[in-house]
mmCIF file of the N, C-alpha and C atoms, coordinates in Angstrom:
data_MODEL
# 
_entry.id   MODEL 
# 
loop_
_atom_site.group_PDB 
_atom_site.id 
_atom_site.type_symbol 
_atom_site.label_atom_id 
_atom_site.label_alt_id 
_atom_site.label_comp_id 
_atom_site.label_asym_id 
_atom_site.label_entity_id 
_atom_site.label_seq_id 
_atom_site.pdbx_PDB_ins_code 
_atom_site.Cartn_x 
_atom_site.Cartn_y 
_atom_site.Cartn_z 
_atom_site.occupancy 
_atom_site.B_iso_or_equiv 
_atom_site.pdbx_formal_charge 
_atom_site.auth_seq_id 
_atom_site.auth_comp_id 
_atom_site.auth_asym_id 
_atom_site.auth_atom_id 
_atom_site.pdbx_PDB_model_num 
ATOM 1   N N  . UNK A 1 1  ? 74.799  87.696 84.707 1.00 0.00 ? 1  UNK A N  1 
ATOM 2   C CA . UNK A 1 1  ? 75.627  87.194 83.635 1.00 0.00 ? 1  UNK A CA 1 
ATOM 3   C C  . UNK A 1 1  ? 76.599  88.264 83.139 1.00 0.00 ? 1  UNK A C  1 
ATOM 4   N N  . UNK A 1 2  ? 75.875  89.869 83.160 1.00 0.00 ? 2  UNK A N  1 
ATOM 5   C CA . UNK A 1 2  ? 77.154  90.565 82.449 1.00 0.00 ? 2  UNK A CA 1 
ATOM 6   C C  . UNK A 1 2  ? 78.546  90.768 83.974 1.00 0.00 ? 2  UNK A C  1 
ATOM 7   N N  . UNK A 1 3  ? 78.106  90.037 84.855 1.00 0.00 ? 3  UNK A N  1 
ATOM 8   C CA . UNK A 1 3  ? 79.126  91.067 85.754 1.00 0.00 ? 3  UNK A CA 1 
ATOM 9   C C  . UNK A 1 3  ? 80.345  89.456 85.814 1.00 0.00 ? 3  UNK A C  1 
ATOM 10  N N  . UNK A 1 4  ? 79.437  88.203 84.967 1.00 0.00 ? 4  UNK A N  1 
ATOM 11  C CA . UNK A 1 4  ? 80.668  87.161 85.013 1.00 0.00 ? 4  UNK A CA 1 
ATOM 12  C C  . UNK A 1 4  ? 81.353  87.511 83.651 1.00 0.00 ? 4  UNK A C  1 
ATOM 13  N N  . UNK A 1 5  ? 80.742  88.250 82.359 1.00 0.00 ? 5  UNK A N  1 
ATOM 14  C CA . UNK A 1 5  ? 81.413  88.166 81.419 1.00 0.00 ? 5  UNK A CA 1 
ATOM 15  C C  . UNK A 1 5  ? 82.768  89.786 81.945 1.00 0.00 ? 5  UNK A C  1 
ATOM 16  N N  . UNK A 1 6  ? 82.649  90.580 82.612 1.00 0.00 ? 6  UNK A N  1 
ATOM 17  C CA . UNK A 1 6  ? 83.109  91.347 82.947 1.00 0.00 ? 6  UNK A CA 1 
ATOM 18  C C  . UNK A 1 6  ? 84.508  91.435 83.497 1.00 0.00 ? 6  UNK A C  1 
ATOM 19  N N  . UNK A 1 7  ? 84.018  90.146 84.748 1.00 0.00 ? 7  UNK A N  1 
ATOM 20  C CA . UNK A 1 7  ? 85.001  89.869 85.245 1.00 0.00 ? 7  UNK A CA 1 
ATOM 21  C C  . UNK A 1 7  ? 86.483  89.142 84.686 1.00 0.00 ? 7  UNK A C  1 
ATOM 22  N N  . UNK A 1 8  ? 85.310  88.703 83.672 1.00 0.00 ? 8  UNK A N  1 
ATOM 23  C CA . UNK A 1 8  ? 86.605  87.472 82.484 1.00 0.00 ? 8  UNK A CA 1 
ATOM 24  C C  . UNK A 1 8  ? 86.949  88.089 81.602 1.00 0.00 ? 8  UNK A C  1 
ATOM 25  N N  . UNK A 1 9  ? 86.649  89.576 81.714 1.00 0.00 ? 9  UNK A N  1 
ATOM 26  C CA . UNK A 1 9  ? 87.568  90.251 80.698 1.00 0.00 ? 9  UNK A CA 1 
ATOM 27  C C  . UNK A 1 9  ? 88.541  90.499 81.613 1.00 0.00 ? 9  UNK A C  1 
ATOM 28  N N  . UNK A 1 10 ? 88.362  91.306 82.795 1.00 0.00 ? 10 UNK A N  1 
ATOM 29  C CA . UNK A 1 10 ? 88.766  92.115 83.972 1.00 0.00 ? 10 UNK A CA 1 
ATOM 30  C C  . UNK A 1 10 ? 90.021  90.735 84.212 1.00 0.00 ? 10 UNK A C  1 
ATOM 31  N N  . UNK A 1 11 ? 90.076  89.501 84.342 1.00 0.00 ? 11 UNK A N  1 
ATOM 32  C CA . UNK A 1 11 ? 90.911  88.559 85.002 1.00 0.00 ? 11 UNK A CA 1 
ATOM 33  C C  . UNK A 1 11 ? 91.560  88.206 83.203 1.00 0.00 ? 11 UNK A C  1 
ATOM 34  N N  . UNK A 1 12 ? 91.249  88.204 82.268 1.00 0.00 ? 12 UNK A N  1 
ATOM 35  C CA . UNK A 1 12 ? 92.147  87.793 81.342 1.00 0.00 ? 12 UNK A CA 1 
ATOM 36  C C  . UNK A 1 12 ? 93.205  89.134 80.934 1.00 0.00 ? 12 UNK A C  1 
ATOM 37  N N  . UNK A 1 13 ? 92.831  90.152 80.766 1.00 0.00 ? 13 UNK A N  1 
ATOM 38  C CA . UNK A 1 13 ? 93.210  91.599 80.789 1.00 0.00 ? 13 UNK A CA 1 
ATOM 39  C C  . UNK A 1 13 ? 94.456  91.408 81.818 1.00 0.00 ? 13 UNK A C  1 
ATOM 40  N N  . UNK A 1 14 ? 94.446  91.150 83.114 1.00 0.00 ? 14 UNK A N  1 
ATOM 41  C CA . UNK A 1 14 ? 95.313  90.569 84.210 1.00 0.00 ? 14 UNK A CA 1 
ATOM 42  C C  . UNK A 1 14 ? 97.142  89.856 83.826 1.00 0.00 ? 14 UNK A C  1 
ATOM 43  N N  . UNK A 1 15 ? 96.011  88.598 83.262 1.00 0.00 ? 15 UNK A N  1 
ATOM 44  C CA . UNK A 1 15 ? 96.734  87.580 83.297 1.00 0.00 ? 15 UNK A CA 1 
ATOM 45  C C  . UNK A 1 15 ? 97.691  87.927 81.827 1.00 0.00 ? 15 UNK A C  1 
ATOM 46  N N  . UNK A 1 16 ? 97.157  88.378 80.680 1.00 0.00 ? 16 UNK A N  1 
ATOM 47  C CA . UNK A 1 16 ? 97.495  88.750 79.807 1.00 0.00 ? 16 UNK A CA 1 
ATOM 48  C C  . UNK A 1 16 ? 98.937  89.390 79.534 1.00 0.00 ? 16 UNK A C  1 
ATOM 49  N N  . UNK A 1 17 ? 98.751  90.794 80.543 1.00 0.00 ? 17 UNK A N  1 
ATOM 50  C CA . UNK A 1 17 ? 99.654  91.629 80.500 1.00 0.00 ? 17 UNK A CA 1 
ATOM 51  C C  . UNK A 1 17 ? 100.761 90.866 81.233 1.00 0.00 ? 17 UNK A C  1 
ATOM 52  N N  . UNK A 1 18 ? 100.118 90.381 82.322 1.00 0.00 ? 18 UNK A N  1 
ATOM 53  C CA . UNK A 1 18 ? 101.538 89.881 83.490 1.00 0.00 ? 18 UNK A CA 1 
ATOM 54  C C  . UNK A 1 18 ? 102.261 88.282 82.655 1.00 0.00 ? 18 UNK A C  1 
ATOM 55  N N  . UNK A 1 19 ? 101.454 87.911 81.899 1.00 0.00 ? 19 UNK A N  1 
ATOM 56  C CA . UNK A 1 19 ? 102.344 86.696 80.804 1.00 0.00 ? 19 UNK A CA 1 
ATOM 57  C C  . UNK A 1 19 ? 103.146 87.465 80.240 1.00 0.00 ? 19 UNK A C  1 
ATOM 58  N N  . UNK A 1 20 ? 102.933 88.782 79.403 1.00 0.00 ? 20 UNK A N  1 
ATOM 59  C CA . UNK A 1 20 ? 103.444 89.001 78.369 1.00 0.00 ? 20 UNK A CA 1 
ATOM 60  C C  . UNK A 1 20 ? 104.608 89.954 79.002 1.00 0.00 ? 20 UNK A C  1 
ATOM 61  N N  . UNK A 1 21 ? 104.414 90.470 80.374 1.00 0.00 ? 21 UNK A N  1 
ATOM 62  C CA . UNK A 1 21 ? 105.696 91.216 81.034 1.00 0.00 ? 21 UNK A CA 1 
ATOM 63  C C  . UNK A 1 21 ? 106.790 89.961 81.770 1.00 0.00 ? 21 UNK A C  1 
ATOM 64  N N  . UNK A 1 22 ? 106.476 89.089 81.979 1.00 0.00 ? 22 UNK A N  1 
ATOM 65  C CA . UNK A 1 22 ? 106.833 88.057 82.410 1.00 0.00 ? 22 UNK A CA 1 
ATOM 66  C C  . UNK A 1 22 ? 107.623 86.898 81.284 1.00 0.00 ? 22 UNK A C  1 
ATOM 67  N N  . UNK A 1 23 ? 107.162 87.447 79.818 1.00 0.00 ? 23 UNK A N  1 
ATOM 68  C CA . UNK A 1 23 ? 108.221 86.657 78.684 1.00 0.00 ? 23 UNK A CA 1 
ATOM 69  C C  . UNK A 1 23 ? 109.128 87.897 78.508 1.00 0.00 ? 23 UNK A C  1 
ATOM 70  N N  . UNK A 1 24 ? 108.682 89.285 78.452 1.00 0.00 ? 24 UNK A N  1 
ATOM 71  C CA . UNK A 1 24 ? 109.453 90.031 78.447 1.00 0.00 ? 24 UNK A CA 1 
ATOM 72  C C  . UNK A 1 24 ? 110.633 90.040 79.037 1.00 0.00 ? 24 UNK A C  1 
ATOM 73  N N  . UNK A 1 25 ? 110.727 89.444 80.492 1.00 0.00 ? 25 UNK A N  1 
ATOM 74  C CA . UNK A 1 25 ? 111.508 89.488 81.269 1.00 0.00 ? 25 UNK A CA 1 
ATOM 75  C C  . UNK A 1 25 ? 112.782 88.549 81.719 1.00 0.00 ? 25 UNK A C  1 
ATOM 76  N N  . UNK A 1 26 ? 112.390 86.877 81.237 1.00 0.00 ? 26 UNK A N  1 
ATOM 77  C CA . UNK A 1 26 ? 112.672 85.905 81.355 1.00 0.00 ? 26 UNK A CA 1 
ATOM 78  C C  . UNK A 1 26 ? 113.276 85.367 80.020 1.00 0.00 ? 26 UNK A C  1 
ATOM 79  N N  . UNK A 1 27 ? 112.545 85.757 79.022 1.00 0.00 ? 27 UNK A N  1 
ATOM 80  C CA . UNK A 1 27 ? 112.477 84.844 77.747 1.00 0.00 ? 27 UNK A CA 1 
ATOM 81  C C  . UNK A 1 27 ? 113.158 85.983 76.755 1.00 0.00 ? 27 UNK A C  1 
ATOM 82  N N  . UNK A 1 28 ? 113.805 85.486 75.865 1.00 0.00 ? 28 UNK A N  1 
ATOM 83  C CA . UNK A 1 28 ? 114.420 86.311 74.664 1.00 0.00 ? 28 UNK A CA 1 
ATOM 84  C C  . UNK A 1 28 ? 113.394 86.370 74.108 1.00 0.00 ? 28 UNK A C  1 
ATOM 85  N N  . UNK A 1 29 ? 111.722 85.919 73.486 1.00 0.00 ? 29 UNK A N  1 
ATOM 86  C CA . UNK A 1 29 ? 110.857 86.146 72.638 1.00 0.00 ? 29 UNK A CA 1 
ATOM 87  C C  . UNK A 1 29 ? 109.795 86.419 73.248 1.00 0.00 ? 29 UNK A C  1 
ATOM 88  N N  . UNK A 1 30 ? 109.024 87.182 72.202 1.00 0.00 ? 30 UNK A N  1 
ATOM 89  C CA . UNK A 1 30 ? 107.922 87.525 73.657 1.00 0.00 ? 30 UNK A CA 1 
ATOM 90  C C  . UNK A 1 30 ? 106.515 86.384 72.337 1.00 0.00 ? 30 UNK A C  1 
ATOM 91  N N  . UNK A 1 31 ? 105.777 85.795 73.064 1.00 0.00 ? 31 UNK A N  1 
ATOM 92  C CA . UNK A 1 31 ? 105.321 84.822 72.565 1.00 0.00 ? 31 UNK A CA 1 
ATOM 93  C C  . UNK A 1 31 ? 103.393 84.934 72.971 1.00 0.00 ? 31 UNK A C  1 
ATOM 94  N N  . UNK A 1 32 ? 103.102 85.860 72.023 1.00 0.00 ? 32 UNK A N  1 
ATOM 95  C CA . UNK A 1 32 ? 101.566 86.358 72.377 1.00 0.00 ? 32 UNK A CA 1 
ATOM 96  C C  . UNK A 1 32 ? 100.966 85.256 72.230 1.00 0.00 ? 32 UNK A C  1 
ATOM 97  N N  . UNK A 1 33 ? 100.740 84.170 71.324 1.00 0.00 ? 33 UNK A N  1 
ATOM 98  C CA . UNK A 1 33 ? 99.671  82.932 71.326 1.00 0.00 ? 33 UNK A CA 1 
ATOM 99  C C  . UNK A 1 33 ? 99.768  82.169 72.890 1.00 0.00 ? 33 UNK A C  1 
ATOM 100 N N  . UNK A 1 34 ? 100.913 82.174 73.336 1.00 0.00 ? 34 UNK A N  1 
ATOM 101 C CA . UNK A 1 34 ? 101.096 81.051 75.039 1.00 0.00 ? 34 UNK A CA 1 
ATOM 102 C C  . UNK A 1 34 ? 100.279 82.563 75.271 1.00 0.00 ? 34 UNK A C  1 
ATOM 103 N N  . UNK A 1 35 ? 100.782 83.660 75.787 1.00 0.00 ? 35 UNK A N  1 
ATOM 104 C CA . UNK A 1 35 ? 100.278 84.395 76.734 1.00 0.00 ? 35 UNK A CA 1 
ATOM 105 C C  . UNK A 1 35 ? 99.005  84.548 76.709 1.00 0.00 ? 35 UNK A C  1 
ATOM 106 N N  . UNK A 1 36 ? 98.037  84.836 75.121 1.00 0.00 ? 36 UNK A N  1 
ATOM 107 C CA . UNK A 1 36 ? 97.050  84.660 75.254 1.00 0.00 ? 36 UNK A CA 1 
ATOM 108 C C  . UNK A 1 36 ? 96.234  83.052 75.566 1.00 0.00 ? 36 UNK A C  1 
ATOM 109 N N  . UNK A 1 37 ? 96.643  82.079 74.914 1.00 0.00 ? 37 UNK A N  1 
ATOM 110 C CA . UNK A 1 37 ? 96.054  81.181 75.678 1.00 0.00 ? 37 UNK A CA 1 
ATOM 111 C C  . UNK A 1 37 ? 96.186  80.592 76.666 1.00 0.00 ? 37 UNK A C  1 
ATOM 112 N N  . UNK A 1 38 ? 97.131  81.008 77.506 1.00 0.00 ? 38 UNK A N  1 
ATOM 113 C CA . UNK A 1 38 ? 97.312  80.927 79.395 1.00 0.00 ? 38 UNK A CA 1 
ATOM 114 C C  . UNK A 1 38 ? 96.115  81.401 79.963 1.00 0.00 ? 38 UNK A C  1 
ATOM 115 N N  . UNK A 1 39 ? 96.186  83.276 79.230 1.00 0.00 ? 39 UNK A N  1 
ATOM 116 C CA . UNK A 1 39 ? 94.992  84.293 79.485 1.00 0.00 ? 39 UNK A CA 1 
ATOM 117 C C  . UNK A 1 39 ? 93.660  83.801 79.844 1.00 0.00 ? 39 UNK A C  1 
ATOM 118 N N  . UNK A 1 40 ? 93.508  83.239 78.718 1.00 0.00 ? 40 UNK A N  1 
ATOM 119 C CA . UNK A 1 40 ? 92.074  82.312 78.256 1.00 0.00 ? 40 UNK A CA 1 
ATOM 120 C C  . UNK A 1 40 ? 91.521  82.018 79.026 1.00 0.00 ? 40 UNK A C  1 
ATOM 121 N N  . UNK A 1 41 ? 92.625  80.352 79.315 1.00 0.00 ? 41 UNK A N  1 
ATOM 122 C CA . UNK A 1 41 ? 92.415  79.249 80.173 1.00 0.00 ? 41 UNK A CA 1 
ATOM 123 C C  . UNK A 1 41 ? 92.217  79.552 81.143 1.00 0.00 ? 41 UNK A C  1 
ATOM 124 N N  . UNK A 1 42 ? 92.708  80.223 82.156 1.00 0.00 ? 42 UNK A N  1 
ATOM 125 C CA . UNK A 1 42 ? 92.727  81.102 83.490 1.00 0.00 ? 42 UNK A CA 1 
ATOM 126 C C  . UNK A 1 42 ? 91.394  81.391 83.578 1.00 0.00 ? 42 UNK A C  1 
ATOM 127 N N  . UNK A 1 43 ? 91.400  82.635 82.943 1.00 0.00 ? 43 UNK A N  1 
ATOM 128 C CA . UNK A 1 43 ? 90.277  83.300 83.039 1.00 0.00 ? 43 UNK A CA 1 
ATOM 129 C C  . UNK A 1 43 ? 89.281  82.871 82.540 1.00 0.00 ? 43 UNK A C  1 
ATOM 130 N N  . UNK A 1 44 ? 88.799  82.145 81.885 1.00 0.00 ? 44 UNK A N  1 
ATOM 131 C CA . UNK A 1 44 ? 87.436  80.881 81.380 1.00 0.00 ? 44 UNK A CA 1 
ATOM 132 C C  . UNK A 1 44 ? 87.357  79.977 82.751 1.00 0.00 ? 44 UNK A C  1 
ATOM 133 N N  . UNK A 1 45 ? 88.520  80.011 83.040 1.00 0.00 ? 45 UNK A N  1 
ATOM 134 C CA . UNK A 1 45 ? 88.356  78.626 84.694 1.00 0.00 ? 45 UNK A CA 1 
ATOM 135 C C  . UNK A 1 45 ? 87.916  79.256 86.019 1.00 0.00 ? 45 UNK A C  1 
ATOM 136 N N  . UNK A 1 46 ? 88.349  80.871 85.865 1.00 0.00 ? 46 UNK A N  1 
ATOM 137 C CA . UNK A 1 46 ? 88.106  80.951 87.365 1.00 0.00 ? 46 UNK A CA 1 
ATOM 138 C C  . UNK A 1 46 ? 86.520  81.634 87.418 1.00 0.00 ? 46 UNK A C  1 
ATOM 139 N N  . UNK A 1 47 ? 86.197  82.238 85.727 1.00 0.00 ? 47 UNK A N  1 
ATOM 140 C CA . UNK A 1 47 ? 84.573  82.969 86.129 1.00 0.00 ? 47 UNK A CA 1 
ATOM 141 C C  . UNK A 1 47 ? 84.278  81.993 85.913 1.00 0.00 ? 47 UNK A C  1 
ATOM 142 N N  . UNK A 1 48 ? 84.361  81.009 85.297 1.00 0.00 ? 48 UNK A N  1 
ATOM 143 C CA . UNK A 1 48 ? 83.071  79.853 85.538 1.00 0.00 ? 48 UNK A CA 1 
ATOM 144 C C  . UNK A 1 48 ? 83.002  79.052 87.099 1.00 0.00 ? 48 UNK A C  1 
ATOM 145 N N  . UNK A 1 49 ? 84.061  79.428 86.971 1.00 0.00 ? 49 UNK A N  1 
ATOM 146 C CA . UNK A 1 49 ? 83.407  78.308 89.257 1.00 0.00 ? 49 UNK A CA 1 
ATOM 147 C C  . UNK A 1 49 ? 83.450  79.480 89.959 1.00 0.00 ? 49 UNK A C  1 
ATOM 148 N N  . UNK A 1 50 ? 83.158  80.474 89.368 1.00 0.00 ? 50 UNK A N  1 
ATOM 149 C CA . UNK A 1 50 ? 83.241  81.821 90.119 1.00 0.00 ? 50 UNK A CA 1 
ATOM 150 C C  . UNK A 1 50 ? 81.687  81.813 89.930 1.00 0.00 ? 50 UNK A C  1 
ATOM 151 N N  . UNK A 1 51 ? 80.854  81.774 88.677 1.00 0.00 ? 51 UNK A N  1 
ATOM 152 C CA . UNK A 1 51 ? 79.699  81.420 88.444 1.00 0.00 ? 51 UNK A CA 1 
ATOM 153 C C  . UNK A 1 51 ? 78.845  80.772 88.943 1.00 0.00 ? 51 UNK A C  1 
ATOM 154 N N  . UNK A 1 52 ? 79.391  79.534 89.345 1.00 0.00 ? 52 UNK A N  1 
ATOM 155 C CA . UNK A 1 52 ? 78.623  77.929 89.749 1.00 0.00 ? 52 UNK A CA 1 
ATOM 156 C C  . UNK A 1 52 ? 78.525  78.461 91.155 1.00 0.00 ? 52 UNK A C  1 
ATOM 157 N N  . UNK A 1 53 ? 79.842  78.830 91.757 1.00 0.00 ? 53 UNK A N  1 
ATOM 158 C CA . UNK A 1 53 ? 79.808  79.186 93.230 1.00 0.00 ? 53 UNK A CA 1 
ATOM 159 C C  . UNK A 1 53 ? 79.244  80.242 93.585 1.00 0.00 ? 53 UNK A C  1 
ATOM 160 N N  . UNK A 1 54 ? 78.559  81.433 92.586 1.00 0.00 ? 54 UNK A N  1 
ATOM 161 C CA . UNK A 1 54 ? 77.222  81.991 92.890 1.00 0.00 ? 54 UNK A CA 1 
ATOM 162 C C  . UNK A 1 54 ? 76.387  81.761 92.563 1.00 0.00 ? 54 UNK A C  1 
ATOM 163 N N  . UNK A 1 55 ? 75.849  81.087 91.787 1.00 0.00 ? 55 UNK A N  1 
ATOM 164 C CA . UNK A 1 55 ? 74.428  80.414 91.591 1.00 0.00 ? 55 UNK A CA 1 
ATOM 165 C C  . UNK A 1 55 ? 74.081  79.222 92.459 1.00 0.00 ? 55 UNK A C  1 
ATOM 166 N N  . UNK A 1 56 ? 75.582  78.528 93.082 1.00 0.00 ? 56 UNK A N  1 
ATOM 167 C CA . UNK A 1 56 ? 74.903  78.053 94.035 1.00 0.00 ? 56 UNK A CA 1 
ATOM 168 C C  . UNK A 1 56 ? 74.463  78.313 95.647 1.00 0.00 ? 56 UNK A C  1 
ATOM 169 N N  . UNK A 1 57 ? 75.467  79.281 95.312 1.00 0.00 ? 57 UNK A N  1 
ATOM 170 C CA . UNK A 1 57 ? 74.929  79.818 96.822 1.00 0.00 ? 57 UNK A CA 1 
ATOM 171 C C  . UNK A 1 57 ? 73.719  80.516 97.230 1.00 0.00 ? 57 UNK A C  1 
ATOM 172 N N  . UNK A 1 58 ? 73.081  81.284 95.955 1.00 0.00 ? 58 UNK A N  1 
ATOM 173 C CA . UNK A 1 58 ? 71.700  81.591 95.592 1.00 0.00 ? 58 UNK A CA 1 
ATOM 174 C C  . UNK A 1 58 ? 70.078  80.427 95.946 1.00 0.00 ? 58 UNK A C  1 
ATOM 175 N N  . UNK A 1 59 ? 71.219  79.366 95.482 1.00 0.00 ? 59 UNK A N  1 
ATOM 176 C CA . UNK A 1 59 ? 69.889  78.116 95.675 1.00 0.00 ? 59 UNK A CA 1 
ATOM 177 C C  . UNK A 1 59 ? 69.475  77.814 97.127 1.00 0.00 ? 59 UNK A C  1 
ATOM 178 N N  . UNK A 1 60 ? 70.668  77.712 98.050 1.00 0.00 ? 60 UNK A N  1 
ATOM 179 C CA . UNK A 1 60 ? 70.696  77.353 99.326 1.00 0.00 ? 60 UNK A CA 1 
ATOM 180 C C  . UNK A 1 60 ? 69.363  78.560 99.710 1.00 0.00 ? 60 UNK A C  1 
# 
């Protein structure tokens, strides 16, 4: 469990910076609530079937 909460720091940390260099770049405002909840969403979606898809491969 700590190496999925780890990772979802490790993948929001990611996604975070590259939203917020990415409004930097594109956008006249830089807009931390989208970037963080892009961050989130992302990263809540991919450790959890990142999760399922090791616990289930454990069962087999």
């Amino acid at each position: 469990m700590k190496k999925a909460i780890l990772k979802f720091f490790i993948y929001f940390s990611i996604f975070f910076i590259s939203n917020l260099i990415s409004d930097i770049l594109f956008k006249p405002h830089i807009y931390f609530l989208t970037a963080f909840s892009t961050a989130f969403g992302i990263s809540l979606g991919i450790a959890t079937i990142e999760l399922y898809i090791n616990k289930k491969s454990k069962e087999v």
